[in-house]
Backbone and ligand atoms as CSV (ligand in chain L), in Angstrom:
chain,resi,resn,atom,element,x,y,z
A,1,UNK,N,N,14.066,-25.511,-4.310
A,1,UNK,CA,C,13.406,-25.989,-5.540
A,1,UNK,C,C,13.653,-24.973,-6.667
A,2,UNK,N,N,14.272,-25.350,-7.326
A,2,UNK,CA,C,14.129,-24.578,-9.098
A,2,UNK,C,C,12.761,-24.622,-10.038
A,3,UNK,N,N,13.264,-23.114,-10.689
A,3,UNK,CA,C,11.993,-23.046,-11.376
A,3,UNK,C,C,12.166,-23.738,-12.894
A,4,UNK,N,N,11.323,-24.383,-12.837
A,4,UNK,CA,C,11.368,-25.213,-14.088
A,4,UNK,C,C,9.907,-24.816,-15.171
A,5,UNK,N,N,10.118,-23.738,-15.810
A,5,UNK,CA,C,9.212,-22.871,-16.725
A,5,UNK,C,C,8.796,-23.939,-18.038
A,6,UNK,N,N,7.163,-23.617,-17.508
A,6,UNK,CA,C,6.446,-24.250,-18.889
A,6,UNK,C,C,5.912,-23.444,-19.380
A,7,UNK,N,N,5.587,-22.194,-19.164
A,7,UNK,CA,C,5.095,-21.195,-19.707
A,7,UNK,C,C,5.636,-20.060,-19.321
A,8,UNK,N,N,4.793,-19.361,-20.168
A,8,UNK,CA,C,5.054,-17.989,-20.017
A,8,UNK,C,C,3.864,-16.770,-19.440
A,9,UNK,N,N,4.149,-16.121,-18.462
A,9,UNK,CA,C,2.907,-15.510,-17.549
A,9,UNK,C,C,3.352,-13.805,-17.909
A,10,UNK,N,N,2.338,-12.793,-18.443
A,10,UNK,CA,C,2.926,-11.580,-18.695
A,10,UNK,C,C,1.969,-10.698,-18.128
A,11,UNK,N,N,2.811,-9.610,-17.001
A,11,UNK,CA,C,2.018,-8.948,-15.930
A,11,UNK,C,C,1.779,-7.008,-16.694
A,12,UNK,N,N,1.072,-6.404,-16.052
A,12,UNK,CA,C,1.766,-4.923,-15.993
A,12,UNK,C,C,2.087,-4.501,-14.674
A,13,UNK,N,N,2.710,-3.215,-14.503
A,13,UNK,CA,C,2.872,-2.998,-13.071
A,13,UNK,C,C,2.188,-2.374,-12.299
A,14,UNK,N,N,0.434,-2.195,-12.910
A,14,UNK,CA,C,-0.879,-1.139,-12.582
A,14,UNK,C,C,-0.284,-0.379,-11.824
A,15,UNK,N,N,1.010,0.459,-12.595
A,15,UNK,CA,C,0.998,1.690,-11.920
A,15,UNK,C,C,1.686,2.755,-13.195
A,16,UNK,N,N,1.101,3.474,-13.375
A,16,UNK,CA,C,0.397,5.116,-14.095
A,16,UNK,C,C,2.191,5.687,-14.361
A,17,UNK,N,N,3.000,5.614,-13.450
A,17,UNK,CA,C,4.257,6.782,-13.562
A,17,UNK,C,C,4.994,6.365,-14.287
A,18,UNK,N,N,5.371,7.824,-14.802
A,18,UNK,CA,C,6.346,7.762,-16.076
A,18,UNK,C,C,7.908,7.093,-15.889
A,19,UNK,N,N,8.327,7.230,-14.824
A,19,UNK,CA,C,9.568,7.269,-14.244
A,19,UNK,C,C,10.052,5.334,-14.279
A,20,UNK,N,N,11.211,5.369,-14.365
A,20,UNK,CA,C,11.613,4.293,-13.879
A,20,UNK,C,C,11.049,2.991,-12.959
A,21,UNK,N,N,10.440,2.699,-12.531
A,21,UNK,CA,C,9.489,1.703,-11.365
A,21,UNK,C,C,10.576,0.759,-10.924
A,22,UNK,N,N,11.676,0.094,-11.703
A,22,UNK,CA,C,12.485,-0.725,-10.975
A,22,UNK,C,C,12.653,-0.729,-9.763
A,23,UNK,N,N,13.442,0.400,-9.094
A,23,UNK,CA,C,13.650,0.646,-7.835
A,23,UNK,C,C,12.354,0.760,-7.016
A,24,UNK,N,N,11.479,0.974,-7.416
A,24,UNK,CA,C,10.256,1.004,-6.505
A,24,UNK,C,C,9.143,-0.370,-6.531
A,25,UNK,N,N,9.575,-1.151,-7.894
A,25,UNK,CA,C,8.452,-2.295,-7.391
A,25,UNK,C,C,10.021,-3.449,-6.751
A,26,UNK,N,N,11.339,-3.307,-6.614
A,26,UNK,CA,C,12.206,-3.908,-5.849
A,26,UNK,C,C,11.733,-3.838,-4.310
A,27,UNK,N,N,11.396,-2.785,-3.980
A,27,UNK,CA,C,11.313,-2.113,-2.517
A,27,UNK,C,C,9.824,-2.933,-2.225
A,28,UNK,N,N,9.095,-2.296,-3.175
A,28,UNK,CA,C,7.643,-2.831,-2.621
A,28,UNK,C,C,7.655,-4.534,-2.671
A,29,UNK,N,N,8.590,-5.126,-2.885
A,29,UNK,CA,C,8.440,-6.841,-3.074
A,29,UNK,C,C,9.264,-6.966,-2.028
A,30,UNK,N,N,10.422,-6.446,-1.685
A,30,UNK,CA,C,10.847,-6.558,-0.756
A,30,UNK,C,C,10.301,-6.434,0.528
A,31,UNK,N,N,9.155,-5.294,0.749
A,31,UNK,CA,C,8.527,-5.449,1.699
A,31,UNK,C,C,7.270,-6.543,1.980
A,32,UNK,N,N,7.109,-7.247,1.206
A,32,UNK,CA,C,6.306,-8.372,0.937
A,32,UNK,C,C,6.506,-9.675,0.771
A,33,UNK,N,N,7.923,-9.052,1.431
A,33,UNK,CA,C,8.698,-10.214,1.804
A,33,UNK,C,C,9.229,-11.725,0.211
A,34,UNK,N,N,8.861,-11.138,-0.354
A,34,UNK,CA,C,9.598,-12.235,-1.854
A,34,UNK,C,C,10.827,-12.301,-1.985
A,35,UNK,N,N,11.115,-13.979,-2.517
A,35,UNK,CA,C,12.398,-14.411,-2.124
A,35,UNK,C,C,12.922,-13.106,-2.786
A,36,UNK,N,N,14.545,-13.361,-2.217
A,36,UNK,CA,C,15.625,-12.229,-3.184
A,36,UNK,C,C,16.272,-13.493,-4.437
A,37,UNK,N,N,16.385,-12.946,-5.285
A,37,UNK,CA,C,16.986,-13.741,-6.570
A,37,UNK,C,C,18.234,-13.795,-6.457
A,38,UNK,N,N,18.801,-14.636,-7.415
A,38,UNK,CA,C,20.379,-15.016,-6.920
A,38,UNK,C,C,21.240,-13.959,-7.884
A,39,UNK,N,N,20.681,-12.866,-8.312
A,39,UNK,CA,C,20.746,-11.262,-9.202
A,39,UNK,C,C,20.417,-10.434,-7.884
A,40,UNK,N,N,20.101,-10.763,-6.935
A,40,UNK,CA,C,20.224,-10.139,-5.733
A,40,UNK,C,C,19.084,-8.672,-6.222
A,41,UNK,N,N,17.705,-9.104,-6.488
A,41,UNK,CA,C,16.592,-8.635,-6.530
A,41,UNK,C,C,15.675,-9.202,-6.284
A,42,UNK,N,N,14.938,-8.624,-5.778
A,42,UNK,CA,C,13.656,-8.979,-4.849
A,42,UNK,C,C,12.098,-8.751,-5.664
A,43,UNK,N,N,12.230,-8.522,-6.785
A,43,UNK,CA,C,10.977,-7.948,-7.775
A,43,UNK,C,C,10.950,-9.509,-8.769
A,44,UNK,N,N,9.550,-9.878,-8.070
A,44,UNK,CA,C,8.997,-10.826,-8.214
A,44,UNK,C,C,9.522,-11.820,-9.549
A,45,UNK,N,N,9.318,-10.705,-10.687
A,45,UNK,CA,C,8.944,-11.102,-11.869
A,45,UNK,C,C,10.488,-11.835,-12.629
A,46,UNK,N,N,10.422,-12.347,-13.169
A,46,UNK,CA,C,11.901,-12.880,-13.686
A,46,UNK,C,C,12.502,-11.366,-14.767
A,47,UNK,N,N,11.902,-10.840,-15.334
A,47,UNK,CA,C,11.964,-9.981,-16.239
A,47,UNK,C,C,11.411,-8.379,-15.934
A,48,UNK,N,N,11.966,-7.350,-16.631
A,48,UNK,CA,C,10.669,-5.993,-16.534
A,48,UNK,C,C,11.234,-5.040,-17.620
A,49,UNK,N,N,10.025,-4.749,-18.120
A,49,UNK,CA,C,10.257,-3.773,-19.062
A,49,UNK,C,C,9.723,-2.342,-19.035
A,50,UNK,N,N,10.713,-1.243,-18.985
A,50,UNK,CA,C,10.396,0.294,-18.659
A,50,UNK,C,C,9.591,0.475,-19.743
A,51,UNK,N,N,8.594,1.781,-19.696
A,51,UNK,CA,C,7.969,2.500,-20.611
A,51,UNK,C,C,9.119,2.619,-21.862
A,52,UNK,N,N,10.463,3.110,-21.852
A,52,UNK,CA,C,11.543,2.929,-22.559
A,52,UNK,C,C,11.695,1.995,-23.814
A,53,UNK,N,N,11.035,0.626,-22.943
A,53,UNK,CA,C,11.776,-0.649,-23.533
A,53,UNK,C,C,12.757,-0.942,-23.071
A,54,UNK,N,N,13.167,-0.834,-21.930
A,54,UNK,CA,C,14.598,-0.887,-21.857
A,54,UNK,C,C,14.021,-2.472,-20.880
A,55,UNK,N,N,15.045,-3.526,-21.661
A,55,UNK,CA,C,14.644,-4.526,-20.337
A,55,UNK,C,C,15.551,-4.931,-19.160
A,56,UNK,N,N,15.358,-5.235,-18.355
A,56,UNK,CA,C,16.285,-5.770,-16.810
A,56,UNK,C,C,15.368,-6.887,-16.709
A,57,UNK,N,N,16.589,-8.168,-16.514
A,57,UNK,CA,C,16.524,-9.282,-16.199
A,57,UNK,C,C,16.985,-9.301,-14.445
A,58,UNK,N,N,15.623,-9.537,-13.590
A,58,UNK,CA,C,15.784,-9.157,-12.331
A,58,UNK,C,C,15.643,-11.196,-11.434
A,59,UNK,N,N,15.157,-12.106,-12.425
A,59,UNK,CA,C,15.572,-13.142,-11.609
A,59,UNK,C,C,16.065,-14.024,-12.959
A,60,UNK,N,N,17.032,-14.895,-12.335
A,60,UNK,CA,C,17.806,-15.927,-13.786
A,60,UNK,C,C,16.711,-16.973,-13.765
A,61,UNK,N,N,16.492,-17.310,-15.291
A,61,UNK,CA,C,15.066,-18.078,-15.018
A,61,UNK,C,C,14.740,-19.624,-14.137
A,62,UNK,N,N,15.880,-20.015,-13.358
A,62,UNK,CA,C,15.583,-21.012,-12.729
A,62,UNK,C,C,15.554,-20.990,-11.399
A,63,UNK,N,N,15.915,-19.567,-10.928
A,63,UNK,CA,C,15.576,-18.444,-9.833
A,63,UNK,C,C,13.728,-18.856,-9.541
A,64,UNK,N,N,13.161,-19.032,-7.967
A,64,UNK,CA,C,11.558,-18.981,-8.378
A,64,UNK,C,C,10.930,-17.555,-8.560
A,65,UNK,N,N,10.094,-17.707,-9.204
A,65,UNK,CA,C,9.649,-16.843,-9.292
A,65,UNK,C,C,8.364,-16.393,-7.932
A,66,UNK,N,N,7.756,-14.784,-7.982
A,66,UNK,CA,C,7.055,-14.274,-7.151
A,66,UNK,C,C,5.940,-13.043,-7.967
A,67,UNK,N,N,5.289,-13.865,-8.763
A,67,UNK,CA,C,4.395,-13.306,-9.949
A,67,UNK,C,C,2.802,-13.709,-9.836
A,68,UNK,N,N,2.930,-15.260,-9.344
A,68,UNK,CA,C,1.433,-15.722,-9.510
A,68,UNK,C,C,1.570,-17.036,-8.702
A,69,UNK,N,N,0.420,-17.235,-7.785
A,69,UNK,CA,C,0.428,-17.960,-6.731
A,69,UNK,C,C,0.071,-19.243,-7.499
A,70,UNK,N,N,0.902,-20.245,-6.939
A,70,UNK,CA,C,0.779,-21.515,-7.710
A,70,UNK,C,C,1.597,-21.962,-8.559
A,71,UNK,N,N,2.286,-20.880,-9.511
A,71,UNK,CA,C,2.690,-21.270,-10.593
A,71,UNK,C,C,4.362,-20.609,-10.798
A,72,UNK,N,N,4.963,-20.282,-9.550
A,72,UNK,CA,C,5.908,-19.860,-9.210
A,72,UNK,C,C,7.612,-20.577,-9.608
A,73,UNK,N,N,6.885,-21.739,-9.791
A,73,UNK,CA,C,8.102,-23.291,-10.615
A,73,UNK,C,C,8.027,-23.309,-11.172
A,74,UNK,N,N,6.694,-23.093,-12.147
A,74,UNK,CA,C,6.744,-23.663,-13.782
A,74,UNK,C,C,6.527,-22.514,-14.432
A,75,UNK,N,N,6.744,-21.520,-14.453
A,75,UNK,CA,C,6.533,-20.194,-15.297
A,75,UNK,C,C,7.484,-19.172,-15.139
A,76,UNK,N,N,7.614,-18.893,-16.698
A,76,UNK,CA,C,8.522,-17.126,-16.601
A,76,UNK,C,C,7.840,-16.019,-16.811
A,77,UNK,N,N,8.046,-15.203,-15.387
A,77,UNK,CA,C,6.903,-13.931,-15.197
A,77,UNK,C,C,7.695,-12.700,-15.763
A,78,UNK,N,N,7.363,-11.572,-16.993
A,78,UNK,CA,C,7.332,-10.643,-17.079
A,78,UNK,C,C,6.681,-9.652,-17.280
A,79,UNK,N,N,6.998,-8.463,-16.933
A,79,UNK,CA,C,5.979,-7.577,-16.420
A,79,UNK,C,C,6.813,-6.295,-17.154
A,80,UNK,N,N,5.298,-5.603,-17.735
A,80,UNK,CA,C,5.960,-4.052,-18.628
A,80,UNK,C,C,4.979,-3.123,-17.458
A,81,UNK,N,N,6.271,-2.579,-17.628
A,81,UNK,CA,C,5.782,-1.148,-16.644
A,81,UNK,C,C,4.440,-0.150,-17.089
A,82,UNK,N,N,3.034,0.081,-16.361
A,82,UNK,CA,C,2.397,0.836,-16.730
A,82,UNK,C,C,1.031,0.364,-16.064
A,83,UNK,N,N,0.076,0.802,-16.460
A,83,UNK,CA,C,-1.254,0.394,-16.316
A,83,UNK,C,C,-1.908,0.023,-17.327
A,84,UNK,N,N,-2.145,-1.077,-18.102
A,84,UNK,CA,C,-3.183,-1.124,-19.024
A,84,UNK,C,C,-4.532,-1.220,-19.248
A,85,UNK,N,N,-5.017,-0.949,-17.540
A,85,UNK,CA,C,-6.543,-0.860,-17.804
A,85,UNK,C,C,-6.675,0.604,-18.239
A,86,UNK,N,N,-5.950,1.692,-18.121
A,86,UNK,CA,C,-6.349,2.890,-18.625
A,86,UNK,C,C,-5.005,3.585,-19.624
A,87,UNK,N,N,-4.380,2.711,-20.261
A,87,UNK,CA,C,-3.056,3.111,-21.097
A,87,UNK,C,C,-2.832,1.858,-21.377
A,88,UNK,N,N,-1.774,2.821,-22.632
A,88,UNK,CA,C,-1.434,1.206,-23.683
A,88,UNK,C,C,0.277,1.314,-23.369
A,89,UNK,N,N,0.584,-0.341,-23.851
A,89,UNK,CA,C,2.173,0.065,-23.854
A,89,UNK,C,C,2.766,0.768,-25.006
A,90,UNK,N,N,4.155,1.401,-24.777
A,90,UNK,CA,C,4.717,2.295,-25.454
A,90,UNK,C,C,4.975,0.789,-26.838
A,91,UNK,N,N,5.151,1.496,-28.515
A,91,UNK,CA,C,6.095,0.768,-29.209
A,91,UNK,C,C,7.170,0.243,-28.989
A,92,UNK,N,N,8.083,0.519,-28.056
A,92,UNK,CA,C,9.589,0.069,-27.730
A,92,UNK,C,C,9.234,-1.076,-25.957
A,93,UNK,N,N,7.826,-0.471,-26.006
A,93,UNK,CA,C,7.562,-1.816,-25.248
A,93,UNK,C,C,7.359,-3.037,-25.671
A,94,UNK,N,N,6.345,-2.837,-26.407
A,94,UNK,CA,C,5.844,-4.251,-27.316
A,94,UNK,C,C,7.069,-4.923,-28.120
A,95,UNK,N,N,7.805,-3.687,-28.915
A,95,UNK,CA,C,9.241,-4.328,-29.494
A,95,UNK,C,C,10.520,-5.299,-28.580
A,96,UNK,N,N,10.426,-4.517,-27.422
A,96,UNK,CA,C,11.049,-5.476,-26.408
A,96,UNK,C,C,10.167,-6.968,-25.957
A,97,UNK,N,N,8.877,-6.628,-25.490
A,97,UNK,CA,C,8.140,-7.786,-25.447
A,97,UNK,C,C,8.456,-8.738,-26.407
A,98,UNK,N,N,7.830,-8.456,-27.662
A,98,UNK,CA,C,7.682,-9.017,-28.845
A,98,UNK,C,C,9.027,-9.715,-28.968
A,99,UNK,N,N,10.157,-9.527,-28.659
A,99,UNK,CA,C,11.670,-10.182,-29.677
A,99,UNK,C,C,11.751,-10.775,-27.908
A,100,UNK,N,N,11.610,-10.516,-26.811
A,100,UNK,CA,C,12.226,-11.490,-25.822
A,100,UNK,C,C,11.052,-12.685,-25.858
A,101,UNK,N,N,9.666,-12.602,-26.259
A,101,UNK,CA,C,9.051,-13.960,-26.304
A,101,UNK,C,C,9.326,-14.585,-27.389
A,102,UNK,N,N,9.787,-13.852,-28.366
A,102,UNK,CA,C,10.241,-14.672,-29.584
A,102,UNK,C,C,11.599,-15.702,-28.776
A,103,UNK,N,N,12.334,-15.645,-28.181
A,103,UNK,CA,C,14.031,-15.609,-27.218
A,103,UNK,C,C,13.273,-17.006,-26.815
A,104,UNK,N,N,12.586,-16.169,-25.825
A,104,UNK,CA,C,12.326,-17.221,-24.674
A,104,UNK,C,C,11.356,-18.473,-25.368
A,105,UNK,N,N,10.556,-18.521,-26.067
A,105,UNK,CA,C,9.741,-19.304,-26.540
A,105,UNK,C,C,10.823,-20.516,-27.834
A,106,UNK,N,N,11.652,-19.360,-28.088
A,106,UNK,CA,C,12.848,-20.563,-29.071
A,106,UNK,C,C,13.599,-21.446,-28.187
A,107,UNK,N,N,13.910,-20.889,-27.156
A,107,UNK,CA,C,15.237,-21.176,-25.897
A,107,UNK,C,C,14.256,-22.620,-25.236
A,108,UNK,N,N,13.030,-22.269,-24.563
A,108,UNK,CA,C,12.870,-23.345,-24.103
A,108,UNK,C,C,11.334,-23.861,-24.971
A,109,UNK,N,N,11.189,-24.348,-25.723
A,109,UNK,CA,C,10.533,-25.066,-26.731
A,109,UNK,C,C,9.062,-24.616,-26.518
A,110,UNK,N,N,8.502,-23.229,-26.132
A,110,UNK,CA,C,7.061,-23.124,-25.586
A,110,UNK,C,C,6.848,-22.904,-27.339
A,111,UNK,N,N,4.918,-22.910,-27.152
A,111,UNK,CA,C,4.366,-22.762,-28.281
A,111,UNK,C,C,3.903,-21.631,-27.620
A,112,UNK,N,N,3.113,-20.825,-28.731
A,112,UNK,CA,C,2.191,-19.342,-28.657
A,112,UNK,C,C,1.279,-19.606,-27.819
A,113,UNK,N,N,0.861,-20.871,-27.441
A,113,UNK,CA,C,-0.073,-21.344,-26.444
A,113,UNK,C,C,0.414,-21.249,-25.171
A,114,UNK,N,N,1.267,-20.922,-25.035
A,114,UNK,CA,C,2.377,-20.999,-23.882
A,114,UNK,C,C,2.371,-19.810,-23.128
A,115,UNK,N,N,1.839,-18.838,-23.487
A,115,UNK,CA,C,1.564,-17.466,-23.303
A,115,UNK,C,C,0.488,-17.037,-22.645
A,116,UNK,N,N,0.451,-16.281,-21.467
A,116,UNK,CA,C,-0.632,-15.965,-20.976
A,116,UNK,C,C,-0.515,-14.586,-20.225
A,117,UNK,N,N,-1.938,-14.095,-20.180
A,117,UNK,CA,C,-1.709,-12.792,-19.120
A,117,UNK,C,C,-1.985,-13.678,-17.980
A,118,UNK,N,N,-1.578,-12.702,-17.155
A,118,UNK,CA,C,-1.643,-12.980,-15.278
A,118,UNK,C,C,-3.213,-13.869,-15.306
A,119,UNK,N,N,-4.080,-12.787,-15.731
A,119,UNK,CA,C,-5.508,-12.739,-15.103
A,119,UNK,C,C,-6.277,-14.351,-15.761
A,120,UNK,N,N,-5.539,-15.375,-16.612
A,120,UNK,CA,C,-6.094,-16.453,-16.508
A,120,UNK,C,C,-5.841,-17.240,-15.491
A,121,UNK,N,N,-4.902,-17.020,-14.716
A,121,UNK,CA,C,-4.825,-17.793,-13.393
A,121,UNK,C,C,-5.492,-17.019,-12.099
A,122,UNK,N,N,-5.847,-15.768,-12.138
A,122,UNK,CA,C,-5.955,-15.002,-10.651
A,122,UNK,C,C,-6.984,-14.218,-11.298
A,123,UNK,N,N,-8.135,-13.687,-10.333
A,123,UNK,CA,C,-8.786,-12.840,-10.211
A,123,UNK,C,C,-8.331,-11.459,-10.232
A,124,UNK,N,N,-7.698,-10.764,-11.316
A,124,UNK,CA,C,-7.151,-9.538,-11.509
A,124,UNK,C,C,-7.254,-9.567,-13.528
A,125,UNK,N,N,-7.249,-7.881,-13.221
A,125,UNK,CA,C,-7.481,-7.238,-14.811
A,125,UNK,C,C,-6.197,-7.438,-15.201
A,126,UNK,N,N,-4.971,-8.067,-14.458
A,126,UNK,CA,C,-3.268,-7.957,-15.277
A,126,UNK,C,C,-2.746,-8.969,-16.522
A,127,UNK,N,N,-2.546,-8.630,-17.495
A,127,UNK,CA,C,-1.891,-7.396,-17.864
A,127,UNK,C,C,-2.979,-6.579,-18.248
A,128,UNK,N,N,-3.840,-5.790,-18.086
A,128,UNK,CA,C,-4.727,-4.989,-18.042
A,128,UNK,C,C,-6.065,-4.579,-19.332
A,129,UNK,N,N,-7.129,-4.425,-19.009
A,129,UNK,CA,C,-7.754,-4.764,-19.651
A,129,UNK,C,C,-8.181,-4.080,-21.220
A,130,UNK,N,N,-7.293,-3.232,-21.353
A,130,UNK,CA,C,-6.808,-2.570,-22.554
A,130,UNK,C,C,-6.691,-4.041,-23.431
A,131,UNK,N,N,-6.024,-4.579,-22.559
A,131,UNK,CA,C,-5.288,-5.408,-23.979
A,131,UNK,C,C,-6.454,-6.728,-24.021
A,132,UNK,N,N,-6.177,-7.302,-24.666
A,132,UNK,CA,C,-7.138,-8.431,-25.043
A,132,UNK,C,C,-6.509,-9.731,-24.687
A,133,UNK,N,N,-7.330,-10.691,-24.687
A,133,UNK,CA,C,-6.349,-12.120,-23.920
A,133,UNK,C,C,-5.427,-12.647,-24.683
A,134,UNK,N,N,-5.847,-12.751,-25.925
A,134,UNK,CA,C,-4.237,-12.981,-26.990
A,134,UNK,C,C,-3.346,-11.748,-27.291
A,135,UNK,N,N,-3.290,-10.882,-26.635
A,135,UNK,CA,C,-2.992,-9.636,-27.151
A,135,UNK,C,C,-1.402,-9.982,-27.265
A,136,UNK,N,N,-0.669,-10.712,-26.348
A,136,UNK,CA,C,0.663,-11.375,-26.041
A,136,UNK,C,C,0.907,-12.019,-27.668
A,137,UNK,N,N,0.287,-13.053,-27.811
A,137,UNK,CA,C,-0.045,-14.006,-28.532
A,137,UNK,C,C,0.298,-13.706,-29.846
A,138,UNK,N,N,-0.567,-12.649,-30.026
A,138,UNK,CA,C,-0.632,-12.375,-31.465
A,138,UNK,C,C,0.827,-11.175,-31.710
A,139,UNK,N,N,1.290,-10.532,-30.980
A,139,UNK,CA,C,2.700,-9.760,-30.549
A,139,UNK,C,C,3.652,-10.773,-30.841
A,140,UNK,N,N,3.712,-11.856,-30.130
A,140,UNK,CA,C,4.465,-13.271,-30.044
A,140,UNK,C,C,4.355,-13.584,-31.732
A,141,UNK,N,N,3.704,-13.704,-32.448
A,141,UNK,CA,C,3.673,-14.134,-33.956
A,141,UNK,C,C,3.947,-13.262,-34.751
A,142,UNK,N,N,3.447,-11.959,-34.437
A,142,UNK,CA,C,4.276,-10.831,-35.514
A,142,UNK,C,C,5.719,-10.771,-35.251
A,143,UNK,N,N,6.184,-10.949,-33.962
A,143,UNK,CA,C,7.308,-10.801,-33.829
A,143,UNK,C,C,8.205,-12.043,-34.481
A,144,UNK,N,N,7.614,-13.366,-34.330
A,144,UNK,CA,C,8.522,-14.182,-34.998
A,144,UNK,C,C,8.750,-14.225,-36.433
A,145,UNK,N,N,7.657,-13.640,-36.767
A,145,UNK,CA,C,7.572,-13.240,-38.254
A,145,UNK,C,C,8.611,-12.812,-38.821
A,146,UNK,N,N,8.772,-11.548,-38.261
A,146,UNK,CA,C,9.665,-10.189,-38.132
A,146,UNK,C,C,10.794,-11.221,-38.190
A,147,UNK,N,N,11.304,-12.048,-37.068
A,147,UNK,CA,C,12.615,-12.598,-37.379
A,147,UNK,C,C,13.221,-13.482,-38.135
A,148,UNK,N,N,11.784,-14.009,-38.657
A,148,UNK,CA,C,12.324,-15.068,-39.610
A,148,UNK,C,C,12.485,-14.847,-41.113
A,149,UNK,N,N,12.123,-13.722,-41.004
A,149,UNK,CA,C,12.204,-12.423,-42.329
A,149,UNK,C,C,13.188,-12.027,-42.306
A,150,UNK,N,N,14.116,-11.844,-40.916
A,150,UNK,CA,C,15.646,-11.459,-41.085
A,150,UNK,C,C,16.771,-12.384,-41.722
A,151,UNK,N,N,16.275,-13.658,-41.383
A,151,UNK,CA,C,17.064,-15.182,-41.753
A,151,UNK,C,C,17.235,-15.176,-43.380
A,152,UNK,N,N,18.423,-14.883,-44.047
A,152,UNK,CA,C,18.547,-14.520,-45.604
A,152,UNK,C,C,17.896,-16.225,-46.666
A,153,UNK,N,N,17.125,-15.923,-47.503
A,153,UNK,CA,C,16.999,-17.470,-48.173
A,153,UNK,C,C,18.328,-17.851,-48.735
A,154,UNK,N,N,18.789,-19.010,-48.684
A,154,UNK,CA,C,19.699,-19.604,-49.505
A,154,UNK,C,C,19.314,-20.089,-50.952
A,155,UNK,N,N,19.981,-19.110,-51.971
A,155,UNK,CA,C,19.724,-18.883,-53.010
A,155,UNK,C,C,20.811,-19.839,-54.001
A,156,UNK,N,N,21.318,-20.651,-53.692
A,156,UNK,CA,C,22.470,-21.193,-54.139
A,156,UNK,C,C,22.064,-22.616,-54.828
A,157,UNK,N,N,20.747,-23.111,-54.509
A,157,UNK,CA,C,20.491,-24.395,-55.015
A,157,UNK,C,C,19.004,-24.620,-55.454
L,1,ZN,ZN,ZN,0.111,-9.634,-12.765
């Protein structure tokens, strides 16, 4: 079965270290047995973003996902590296956030409504309770802002 994304689900990785996490939340999903992606990674989330910003696309989005029970077909899960019940994300996080939901929300026709942390479907603080429930949301609108401010007016008529 393919994943056929109606939304958008955005995790953290409630974990504190500075370092890279790729290789270590790969391992830990792997031991938890989640499918492997056809990117030949085993980390749940379709997406992840380092403290960096740096992003890795770890499943192709019609790959299922292994983010949130239930909703594994119809949703694209990404997840920024960190803890946000006791830390915030870096600027070059949110900047990566911010311009790939702008991507993904143009690509397949979601609205800002389309957006959610983990914790409206599951009993968990993710994406952590730093942030607020539109906190995505309102990131998601500055950012489209931002791009549609890049789009030059046509001044010709
Ligand atoms: Zn989560």
């Amino acid at each position: 079965m393919q994943n056929n994304p109606t939304k958008i689900i955005v995790h953290h990785s409630a974990d504190i270290t500075q370092t890279d996490q790729l290789a270590k939340i790969n391992e830990y999903h792997k031991e938890r047995d989640f499918p492997v992606s056809s990117l030949g990674y085993y980390v749940g989330y379709h997406y992840l973003i380092n403290h960096a910003g740096q992003l890795t696309q770890t499943r192709k989005i019609e790959d299922e996902g292994a983010h949130c029970i239930g909703l594994n077909f119809d949703s694209i899960g990404i997840c920024m590296e960190g803890n946000f019940d006791i830390e915030l994300p870096t600027d070059a996080q949110k900047a990566t956030l911010g311009n790939l939901l702008v991507e993904l929300c143009a690509q397949f026709n979601f609205d800002v409504t389309d957006i959610f942390p983990h914790r409206c479907f599951r009993n968990t603080s993710c994406y952590g309770n730093l942030l607020s429930p539109d906190w995505a949301r309102i990131l998601f609108l500055d950012y489209k802002d931002k791009n549609n401010e890049k789009i030059p007016m046509c001044s010709q008529n």
